[in-house]
C-alpha positions in Angstrom: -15.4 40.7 40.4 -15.0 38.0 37.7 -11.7 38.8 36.0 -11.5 38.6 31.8 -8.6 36.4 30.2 -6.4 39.7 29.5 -7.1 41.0 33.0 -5.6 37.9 34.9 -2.7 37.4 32.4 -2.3 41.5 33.0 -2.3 40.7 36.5 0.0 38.1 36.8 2.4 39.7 34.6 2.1 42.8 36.9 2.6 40.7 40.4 5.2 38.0 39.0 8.1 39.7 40.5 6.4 39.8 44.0 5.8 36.1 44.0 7.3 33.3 45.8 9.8 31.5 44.0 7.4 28.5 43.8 4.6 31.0 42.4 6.7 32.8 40.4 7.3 29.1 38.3 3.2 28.5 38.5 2.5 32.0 36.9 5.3 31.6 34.3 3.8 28.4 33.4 0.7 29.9 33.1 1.8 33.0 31.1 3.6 30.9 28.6 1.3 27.8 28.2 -2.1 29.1 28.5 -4.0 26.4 26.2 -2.4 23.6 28.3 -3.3 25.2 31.6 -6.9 25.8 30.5 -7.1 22.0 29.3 -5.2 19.8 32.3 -6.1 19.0 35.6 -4.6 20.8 38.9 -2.1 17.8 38.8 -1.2 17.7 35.3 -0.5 21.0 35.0 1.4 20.3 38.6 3.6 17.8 37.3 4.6 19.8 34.2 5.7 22.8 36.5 7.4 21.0 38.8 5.3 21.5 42.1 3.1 20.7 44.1 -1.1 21.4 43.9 -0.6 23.2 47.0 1.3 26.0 45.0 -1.8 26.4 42.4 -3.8 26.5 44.9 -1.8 29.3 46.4 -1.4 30.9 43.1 -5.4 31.2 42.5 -5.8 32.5 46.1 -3.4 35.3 45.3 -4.9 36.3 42.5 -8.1 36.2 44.6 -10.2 32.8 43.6 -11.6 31.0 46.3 -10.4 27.8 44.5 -8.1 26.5 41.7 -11.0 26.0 39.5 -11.7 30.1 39.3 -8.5 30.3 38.4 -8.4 28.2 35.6 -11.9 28.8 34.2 -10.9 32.0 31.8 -7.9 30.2 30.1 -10.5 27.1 29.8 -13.4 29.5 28.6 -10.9 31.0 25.9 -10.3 27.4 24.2 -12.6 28.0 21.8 -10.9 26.4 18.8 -13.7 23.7 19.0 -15.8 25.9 18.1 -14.1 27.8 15.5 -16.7 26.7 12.9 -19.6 27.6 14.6 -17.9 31.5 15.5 -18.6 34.6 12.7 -16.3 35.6 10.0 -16.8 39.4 11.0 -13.1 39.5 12.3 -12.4 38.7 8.6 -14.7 41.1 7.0 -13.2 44.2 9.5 -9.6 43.1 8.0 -11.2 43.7 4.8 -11.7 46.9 5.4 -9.2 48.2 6.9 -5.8 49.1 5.4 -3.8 48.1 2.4 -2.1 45.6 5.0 -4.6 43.9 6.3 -7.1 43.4 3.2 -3.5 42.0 1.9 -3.6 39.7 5.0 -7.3 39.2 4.9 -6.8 37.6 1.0 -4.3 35.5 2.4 -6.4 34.4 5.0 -9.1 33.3 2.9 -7.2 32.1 0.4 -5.4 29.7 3.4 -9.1 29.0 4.7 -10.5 28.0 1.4 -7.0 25.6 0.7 -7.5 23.9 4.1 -11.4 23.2 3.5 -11.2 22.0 -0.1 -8.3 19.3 1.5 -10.4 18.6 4.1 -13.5 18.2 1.9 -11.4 15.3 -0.4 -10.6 13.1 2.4 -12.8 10.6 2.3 -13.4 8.7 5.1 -12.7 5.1 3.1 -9.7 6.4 1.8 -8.1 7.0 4.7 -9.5 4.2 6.8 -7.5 2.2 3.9 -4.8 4.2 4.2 -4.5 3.5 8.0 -5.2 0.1 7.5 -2.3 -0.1 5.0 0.1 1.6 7.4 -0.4 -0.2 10.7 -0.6 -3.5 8.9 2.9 -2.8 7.2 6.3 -3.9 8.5 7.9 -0.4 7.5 6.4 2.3 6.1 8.4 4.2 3.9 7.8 8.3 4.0 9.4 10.4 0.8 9.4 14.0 -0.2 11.7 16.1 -1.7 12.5 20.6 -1.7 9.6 21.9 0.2 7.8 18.7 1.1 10.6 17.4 2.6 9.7 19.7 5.6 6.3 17.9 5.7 7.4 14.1 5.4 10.0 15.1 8.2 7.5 16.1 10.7 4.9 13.3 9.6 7.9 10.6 10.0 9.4 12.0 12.8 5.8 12.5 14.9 4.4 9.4 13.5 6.8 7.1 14.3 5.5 7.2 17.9 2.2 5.8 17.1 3.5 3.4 14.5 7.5 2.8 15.1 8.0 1.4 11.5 7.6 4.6 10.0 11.0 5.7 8.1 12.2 9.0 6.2 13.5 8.4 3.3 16.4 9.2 1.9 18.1 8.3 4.9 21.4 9.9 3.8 22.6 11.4 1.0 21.5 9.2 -1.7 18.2 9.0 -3.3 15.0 7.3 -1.7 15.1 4.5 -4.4 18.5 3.5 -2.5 16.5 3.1 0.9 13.7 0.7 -1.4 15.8 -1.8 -3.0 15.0 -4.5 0.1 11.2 -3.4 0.4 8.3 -6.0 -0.1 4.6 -6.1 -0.6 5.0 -6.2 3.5 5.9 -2.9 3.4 4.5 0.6 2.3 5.4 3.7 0.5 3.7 7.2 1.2 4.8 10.1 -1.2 4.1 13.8 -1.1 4.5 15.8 -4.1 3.1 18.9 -6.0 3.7 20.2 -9.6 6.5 20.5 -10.5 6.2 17.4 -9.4 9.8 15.7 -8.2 11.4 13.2 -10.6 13.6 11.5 -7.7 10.1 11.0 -6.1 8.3 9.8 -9.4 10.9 6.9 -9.5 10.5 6.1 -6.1 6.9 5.7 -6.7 7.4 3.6 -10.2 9.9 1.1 -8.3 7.5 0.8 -5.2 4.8 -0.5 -7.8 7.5 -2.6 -9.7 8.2 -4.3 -6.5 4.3 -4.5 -5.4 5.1 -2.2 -2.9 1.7 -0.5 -1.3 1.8 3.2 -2.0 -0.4 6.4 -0.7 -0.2 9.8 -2.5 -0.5 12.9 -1.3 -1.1 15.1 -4.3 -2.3 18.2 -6.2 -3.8 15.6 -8.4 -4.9 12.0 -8.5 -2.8 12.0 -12.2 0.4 13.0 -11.8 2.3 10.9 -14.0 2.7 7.8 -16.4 2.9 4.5 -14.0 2.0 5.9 -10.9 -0.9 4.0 -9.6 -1.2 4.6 -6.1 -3.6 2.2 -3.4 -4.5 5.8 -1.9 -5.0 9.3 -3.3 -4.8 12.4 -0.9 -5.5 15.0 -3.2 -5.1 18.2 -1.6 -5.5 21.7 -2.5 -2.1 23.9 -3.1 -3.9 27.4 -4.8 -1.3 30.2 -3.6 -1.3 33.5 -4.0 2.6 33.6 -4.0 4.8 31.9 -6.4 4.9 28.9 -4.4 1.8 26.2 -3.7 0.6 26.5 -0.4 1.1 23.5 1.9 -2.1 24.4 4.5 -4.0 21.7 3.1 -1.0 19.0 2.7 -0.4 19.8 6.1 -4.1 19.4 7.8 -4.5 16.2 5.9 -1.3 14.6 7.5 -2.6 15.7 10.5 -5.7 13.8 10.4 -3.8 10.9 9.2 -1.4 11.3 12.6 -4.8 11.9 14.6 -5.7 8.4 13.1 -2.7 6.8 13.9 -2.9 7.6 17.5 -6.1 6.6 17.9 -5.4 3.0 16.2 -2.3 3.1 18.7 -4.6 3.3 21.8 -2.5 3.1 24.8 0.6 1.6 23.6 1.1 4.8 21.5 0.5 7.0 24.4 3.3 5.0 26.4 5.9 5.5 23.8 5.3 9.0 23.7 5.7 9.0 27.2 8.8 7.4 27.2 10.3 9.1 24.6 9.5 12.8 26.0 10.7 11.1 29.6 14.5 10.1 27.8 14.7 13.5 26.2 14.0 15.2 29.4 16.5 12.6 31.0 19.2 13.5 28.9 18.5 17.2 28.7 17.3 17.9 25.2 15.1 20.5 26.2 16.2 23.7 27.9 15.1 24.0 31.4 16.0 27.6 33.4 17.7 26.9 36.6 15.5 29.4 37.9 12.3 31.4 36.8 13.1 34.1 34.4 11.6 37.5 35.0 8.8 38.7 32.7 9.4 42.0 31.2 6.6 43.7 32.1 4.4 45.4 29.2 
């Protein structure tokens, strides 16, 4: 009988303990990365384990699949983010009615659903082919936010930088970003993030980037945010909250896309650096590795 997502996870949770060392790291994985293991080949997945195909193979004739492929099929059939648009709102609708709680959460829901669509919706295509253009053809690329958007030009620099290494956060240190723009040039870019109340250290950022005929691109509340600002590229992006702070969905799906672009232009060179980079971190033990499998607590 052909098991359902939750019965196989249910089952290797159950069986875990019993398993060979070897299995018990295969099910783990499994457990704990189930998008990745429904997307990547047997060796892929292999690889990022730590063992051999021989022990997936194992692993799927355990849990009673003539082949890997059986295995693998309900974590694969379960990836339906792809989809998402094409799938009912009646999840939504049942939170409605429900509870205090959950018509609470299903506001918010909608309220985060309608943010990242309007975003989405302003994006135009020639705007951020520009903007790519602008980026990869620049010899740094300046990336300022300040308060909450710092969070977002920290990730967009920081993943970024991969696919185009002269990407830069700015402030570098404790001084303002204007500090880390008194050697730009026309050679170089400027991208901004910032929402009302808009950030007077990043207004003047922006004002001495056009002074020095710096290129700049905006992502915004508004395409008018203040006297002298006159970006190359406008991202305006919907921040309606129904908290007393704006809602950064839609800032953060637009960024995104941008990243998704910025791959893509990067082609394989991009990927390599990526590569390389997760390979020296690994090296060097940035990321925590169990010396042996850690047992699941069973539900």
């Amino acid at each position: 009988m052909t098991k359902s997502l939750s019965q196989l996870t249910e089952a290797l949770r159950q069986q875990i303990d019993q398993l060979p060392p070897g299995l018990q790291m295969a099910a783990k994985y499994i457990l704990d990365h189930p998008g990745d293991f429904g997307l990547d080949s047997i060796r892929e997945t292999a690889a990022k384990i730590g063992v051999s195909s021989n022990v997936l193979v194992r692993l799927a004739d355990r849990m009673g699949y003539d082949r890997f492929d059986g295995l693998r099929a309900p974590f694969r059939d379960a990836l339906v983010t792809d989809g998402e648009d094409h799938l009912s709102q009646s999840w939504l609708a049942d939170m409605q009615d429900g509870d205090s709680f959950s018509a609470a959460q299903a506001k918010f829901a909608q309220n985060a659903q309608n943010v990242v669509m309007r975003s989405l919706r302003l994006m135009n295509p020639e705007r951020v082919k520009r903007a790519i253009e602008i980026m990869t053809s620049s010899d740094r690329c300046f990336v300022t936010a300040t308060r909450a958007s710092y969070a977002l030009s920290y990730y967009f620099s920081y993943a970024g930088r991969m696919a185009q290494p002269g990407l830069q956060l700015v402030p570098r240190h404790m001084g303002s970003a204007a500090d880390d723009l008194l050697d730009a040039s026309p050679n170089d870019c400027l991208i901004a993030i910032t929402v009302h109340p808009y950030s007077a250290d990043t207004i003047q950022s922006m004002r001495l980037a056009r002074r020095m005929n710096v290129p700049l691109i905006l992502i915004a509340d508004s395409e008018v945010i203040a006297p002298g600002i006159e970006p190359d590229v406008v991202f305006p992006v919907s921040t309606r909250s129904l908290h007393h702070f704006s809602n950064y969905a839609g800032a953060m799906v637009v960024l995104e896309c941008l990243l998704g672009h910025l791959f893509q232009s990067g082609g394989d060179v991009a990927r390599d650096r990526v590569d390389n980079y997760q390979k020296s971190r690994e090296d060097t033990g940035a990321y925590w590795q169990p010396s042996q499998p850690p047992r699941i607590r069973r539900k």
